[in-house]
C-alpha positions in Angstrom: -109.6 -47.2 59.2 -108.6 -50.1 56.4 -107.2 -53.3 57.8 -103.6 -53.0 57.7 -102.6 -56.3 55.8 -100.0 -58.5 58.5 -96.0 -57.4 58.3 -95.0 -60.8 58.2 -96.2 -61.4 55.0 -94.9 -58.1 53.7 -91.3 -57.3 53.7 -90.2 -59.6 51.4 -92.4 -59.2 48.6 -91.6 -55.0 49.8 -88.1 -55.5 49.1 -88.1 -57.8 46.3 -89.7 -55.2 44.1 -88.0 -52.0 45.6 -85.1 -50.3 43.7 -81.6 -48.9 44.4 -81.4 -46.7 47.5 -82.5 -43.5 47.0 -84.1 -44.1 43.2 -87.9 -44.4 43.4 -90.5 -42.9 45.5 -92.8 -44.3 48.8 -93.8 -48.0 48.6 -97.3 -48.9 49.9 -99.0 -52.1 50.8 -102.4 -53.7 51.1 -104.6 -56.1 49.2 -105.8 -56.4 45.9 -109.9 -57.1 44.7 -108.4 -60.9 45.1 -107.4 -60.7 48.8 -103.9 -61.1 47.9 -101.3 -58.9 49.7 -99.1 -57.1 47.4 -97.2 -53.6 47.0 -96.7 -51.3 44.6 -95.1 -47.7 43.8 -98.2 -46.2 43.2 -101.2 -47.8 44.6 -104.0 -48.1 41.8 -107.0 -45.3 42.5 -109.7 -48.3 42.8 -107.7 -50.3 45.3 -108.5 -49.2 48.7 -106.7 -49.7 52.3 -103.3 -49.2 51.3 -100.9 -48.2 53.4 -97.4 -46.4 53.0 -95.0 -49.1 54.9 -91.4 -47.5 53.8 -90.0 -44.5 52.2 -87.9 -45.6 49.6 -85.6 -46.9 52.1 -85.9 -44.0 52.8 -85.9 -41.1 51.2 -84.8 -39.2 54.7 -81.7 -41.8 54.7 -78.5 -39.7 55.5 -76.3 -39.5 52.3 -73.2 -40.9 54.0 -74.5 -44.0 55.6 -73.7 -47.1 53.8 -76.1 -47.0 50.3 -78.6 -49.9 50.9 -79.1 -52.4 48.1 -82.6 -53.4 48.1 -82.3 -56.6 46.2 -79.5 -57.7 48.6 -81.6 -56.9 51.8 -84.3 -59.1 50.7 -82.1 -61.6 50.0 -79.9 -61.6 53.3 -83.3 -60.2 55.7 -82.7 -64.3 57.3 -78.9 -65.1 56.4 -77.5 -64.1 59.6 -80.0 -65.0 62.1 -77.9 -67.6 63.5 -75.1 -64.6 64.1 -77.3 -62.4 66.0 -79.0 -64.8 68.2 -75.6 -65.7 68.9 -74.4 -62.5 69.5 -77.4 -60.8 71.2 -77.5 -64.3 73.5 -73.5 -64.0 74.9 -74.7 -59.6 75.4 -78.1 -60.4 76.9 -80.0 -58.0 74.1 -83.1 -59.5 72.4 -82.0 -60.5 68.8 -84.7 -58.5 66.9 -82.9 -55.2 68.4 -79.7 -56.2 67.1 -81.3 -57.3 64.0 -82.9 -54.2 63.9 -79.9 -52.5 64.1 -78.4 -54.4 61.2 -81.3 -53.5 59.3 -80.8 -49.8 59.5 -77.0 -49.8 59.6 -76.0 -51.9 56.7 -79.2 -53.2 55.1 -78.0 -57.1 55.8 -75.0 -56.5 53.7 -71.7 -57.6 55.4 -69.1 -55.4 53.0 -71.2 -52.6 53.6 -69.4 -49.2 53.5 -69.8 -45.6 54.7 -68.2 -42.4 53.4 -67.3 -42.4 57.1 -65.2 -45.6 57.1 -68.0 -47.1 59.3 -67.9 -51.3 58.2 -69.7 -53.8 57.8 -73.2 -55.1 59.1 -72.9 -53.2 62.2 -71.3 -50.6 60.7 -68.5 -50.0 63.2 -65.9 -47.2 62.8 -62.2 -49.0 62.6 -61.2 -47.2 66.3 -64.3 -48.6 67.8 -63.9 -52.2 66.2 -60.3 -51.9 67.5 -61.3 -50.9 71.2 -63.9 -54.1 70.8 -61.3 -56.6 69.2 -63.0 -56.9 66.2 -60.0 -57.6 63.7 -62.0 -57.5 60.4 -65.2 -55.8 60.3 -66.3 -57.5 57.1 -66.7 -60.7 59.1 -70.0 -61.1 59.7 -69.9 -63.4 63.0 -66.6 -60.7 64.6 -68.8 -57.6 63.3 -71.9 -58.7 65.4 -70.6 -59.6 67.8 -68.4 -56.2 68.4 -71.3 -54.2 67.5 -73.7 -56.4 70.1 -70.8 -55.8 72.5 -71.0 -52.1 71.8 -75.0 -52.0 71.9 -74.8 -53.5 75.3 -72.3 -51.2 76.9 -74.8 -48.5 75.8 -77.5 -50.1 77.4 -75.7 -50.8 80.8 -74.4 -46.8 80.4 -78.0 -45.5 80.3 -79.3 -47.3 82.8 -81.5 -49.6 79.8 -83.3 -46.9 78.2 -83.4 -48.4 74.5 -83.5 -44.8 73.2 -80.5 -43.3 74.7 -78.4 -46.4 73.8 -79.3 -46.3 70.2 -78.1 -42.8 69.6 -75.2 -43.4 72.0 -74.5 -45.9 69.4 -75.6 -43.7 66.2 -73.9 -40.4 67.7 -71.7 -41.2 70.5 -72.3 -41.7 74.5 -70.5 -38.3 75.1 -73.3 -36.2 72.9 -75.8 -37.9 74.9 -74.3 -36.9 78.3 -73.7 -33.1 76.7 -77.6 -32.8 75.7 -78.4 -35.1 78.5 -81.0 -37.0 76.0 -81.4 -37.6 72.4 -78.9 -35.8 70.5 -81.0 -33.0 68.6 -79.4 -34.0 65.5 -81.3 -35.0 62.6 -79.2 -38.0 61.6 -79.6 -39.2 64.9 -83.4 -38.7 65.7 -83.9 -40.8 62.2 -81.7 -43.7 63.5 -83.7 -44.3 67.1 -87.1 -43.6 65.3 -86.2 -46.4 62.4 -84.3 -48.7 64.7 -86.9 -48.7 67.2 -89.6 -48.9 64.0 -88.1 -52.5 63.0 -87.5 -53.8 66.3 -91.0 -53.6 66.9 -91.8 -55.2 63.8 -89.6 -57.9 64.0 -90.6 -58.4 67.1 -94.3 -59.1 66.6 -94.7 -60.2 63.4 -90.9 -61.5 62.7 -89.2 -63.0 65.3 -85.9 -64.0 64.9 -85.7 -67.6 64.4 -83.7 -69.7 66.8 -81.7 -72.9 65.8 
């Protein structure tokens, strides 16, 4: 197996040369005959131990989410930090879950928009932001907050399993109840497994910084 070059070193130069969402194909990583880590579209023949890190953010991304822009993701991947510590601190929730979260929902862009009506970084629905007191969604410190609010009731509904609460959050708690598990939806399967994906990542080789 190729040495898989470290993540932390990766995800901005990843996104700084990735497209629109949905316009371009995988993206690999690894390191050229100089030993420095880069990325490209298509990996040159003579380079070996790349490895495919994203799908074109990806190309399995529902339709109707929010569209990710990938030059503003790489520019905001650190801009809120001080939000979701914040937030994930006052919800007891580890920040690079919430982060994750963030990542997936709105691709660290606070006017972020569904064909739903879902809002900004957290992507909550209007009714939901209502029932968490969020009064505009498009502010980032209300938006987190609500959605870390939301994440948390999850949790404490499911007894902490990280799995049911995320597609509680993606699909509903009452689909969760009716298939007593992961919803067998397709949208929803995608969310936990990407969520859970970048939470891992952030959380060993990206903490979320503090202060």
């Amino acid at each position: 197996m190729p040495r898989r070059p470290r993540l932390a070193l990766l995800l901005p130069f990843l996104l700084l040369g990735a497209g629109p969402a949905h316009a371009g194909g995988d993206i690999y990583v690894g390191t050229d005959e100089n030993g420095v880590v880069t990325f490209t579209d298509t990996p040159p023949a003579e380079l070996e131990g790349f490895d495919i890190f994203i799908k074109e953010l990806d190309d399995d991304r529902p339709t109707d989410w929010a569209a990710i822009d990938a030059g503003l993701l790489r520019r905001n991947l650190d801009t809120y930090d001080d939000i979701i510590v914040s937030a994930a601190d006052e919800y007891s929730l580890a920040p690079e879950l919430v982060k994750a979260v963030v990542l997936v929902e709105s691709g660290m862009n606070p006017r972020a928009t569904s064909h739903r009506g879902a809002q900004g970084l957290m992507q909550l629905m209007p009714a939901t932001a209502a029932e968490l007191g969020v009064a505009d969604s498009y502010a980032p410190l209300a938006n987190v907050r609500g959605g870390a609010r939301y994440l948390r009731q999850m949790l404490n509904m499911f007894g902490g399993d990280k799995e049911l609460a995320l597609a509680a959050y993606n699909a509903g708690p009452g689909n969760v109840r009716k298939y007593d598990g992961i919803p067998p939806f397709e949208e929803t399967r995608y969310y936990v497994r990407k969520v859970l994906r970048y939470y891992r990542y952030f959380l060993s080789d990206r903490p979320v910084r503090r202060g």
